[in-house]
N, C-alpha and C positions, 0 to 999 in steps of 0.2 A: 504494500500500500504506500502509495505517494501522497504530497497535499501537492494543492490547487488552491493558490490566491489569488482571485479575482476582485479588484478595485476598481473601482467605479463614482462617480461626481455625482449620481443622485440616484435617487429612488426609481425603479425603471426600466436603466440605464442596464442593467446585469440581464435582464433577459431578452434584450433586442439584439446585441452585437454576443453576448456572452451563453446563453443561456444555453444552447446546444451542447457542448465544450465541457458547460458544470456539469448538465444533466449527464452527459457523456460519461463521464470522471468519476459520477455517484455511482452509476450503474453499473461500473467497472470494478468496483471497490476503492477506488483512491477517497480520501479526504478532501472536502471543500469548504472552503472561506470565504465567506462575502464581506468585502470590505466598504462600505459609502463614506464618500465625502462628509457628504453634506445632507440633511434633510430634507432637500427638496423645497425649503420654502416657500419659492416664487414662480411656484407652477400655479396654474390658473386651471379653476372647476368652475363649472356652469353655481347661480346663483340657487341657493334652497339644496345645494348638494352635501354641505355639511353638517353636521348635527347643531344643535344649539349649541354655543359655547366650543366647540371644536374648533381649533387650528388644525389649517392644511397640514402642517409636519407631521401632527400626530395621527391623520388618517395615511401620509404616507409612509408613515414609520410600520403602521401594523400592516399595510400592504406590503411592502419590502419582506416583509416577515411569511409571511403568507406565499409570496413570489419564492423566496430566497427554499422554502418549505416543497414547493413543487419542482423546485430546482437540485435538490439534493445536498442543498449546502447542511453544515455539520455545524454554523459558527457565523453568526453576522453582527458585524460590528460597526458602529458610526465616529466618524472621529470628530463629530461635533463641528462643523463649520458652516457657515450658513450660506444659502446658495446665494449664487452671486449675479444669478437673471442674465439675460442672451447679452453678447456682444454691444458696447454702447450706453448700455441701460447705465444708471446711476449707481445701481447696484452693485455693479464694480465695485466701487471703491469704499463701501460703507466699512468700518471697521468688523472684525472676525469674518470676513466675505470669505471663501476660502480663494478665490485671485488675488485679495491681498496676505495672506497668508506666508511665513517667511517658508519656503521651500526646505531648509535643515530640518527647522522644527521638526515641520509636518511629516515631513520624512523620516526621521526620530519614533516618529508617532507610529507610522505605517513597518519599518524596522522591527519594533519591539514587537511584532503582532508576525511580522516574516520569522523573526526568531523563536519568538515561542513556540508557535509550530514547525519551526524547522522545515519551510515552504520549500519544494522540489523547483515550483513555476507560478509563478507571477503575469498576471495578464495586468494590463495597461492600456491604454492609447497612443496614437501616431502621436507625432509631434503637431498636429494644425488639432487634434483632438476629436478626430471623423470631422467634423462638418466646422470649427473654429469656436468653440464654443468656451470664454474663457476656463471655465470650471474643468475642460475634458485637457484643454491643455494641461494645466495645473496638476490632472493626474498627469498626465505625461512626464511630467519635469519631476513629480514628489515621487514617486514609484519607479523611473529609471535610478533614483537618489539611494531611494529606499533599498532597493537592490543590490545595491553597491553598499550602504554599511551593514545587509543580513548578509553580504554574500550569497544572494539567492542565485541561483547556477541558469535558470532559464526564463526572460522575460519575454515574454510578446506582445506587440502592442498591436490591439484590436482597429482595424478600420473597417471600410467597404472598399470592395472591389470596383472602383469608376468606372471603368470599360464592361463589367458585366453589368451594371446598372443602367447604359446607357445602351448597351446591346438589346435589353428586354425590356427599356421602358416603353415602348410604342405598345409590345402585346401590353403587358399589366394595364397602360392606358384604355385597350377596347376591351380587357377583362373585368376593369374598374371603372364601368362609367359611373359618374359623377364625385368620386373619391378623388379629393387632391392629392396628387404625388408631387415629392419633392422633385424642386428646380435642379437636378442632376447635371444639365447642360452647363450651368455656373463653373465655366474652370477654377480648378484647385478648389472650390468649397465642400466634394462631398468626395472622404475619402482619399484613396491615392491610387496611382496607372495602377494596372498588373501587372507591369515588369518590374514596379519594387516591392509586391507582396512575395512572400517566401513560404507563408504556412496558407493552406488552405484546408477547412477540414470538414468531411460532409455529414453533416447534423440532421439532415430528414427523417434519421428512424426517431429522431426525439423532437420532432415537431410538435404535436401534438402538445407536450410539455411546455414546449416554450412559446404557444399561442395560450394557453392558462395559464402560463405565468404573466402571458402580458395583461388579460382578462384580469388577475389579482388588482393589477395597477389601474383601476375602473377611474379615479380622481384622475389621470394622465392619457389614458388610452383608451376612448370611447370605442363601443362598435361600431362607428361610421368613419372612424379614423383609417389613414392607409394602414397601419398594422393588421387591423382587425374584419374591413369592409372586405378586402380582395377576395376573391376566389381562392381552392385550395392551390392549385396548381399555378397561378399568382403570387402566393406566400410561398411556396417550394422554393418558385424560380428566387426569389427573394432574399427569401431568412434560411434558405435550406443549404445553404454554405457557410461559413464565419472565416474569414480571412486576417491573418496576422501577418505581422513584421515580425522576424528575430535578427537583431544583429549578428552580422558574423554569418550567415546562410546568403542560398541565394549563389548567382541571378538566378531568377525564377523560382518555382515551388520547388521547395527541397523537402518539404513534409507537410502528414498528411495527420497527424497526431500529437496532438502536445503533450501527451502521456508516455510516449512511445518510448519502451525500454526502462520504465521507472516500478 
């Protein structure tokens, strides 16, 4: 049995790009960790959606929980920062944002959590953070950090595959009508080419898992959203691969398993 540290910037966040990978890893027998940033704050829910007197964290806290439960994970942990809202927003910069956040620290933070479990692999983000988002950055930077004071031997930083997004987005378009799909055509905004992905690994026997665990996160991901509205074979084409970076591999897909040999 291996561990599997999966960090992630909010609530959600672990079973869109991740969730195949955990569930993978559970099913296998290895250990899995779910690490959040941040509470998810400044995600926005339709109005009359939360209970009286509830704060959004705390219905995304027990969702996360519930997601992280269908996912396999063994261990979920928050490291307390508060979300820091898309690109621009004000939010940036409020104090305990996690984008203001000193990088050592937090990495300190996320370290202490690689070591006690004695983590095999570490999952992360690209460096733009899939789509630029400051928070996903900031796992980028605290978790490549992190890595280096646990000595964790294997990280991967989670993106999307650009070139197969823009390959199937015209089908998913006549398979989802009236479902907004993301603007993929935006160079550099979603993801990275394929010729700098290295890991690619096919996650479709564990669909089913990681379309309930996005179902958990109902405050975030409605059924009329692109995750949810698409057809099956729509989400296949879609979520039914997860693609990583590992330094050090490459050019091209050199694996197909992030567990592989542990």
């Amino acid at each position: 049995m291996a561990t599997l540290v999966s960090f992630h910037a909010h609530p959600d966040d672990e079973c869109i790009g991740c969730g195949g990978v955990m569930r993978k890893a559970h099913e296998e027998g290895h250990r899995v960790v779910l690490v959040v940033a941040t509470r998810g704050e400044h995600g926005e829910v339709p109005d009359g959606f939360l209970d009286e007197g509830e704060q959004l964290w705390q219905r995304r806290v027990v969702e996360t929980h519930a997601s992280a439960k269908i996912l396999g994970a063994d261990r979920v942990e928050f490291l307390g920062y508060t979300d820091s809202g898309m690109i621009g927003e004000p939010t940036n910069d409020l104090p305990g944002s996690f984008w203001t956040a000193d990088v050592e620290r937090a990495a300190q933070q996320l370290a202490a959590i690689l070591t006690e479990e004695n983590a095999d692999v570490l999952t992360i983000y690209d460096d733009n953070g899939g789509y630029g988002h400051p928070d996903h950055i900031q796992v980028h930077r605290v978790g490549k950090r992190a890595a280096e004071l646990a000595g964790t031997p294997r990280v991967y930083q989670n993106t999307m595959n650009a070139d197969h997004m823009r390959r199937g987005m015209a089908a998913l378009a006549s398979q989802a009508e009236g479902v907004e799909l993301p603007d993929v055509e935006a160079e550099g905004q979603f993801g990275k080419p394929e010729s700098e992905i290295t890991a690619a690994v096919d996650v479709t026997r564990y669909l089913a898992a990681k379309r309930e665990a996005m179902r958990a996160h109902a405050s975030q991901i409605s059924e009329q959203s692109f995750f949810l509205a698409m057809p099956e074979e729509g989400f296949a084409y879609a979520f039914g691969t997860e693609w990583f970076i590992r330094e050090g591999q490459g050019p091209g897909i050199t694996e197909t398993d992030l567990m592989a040999g542990l």
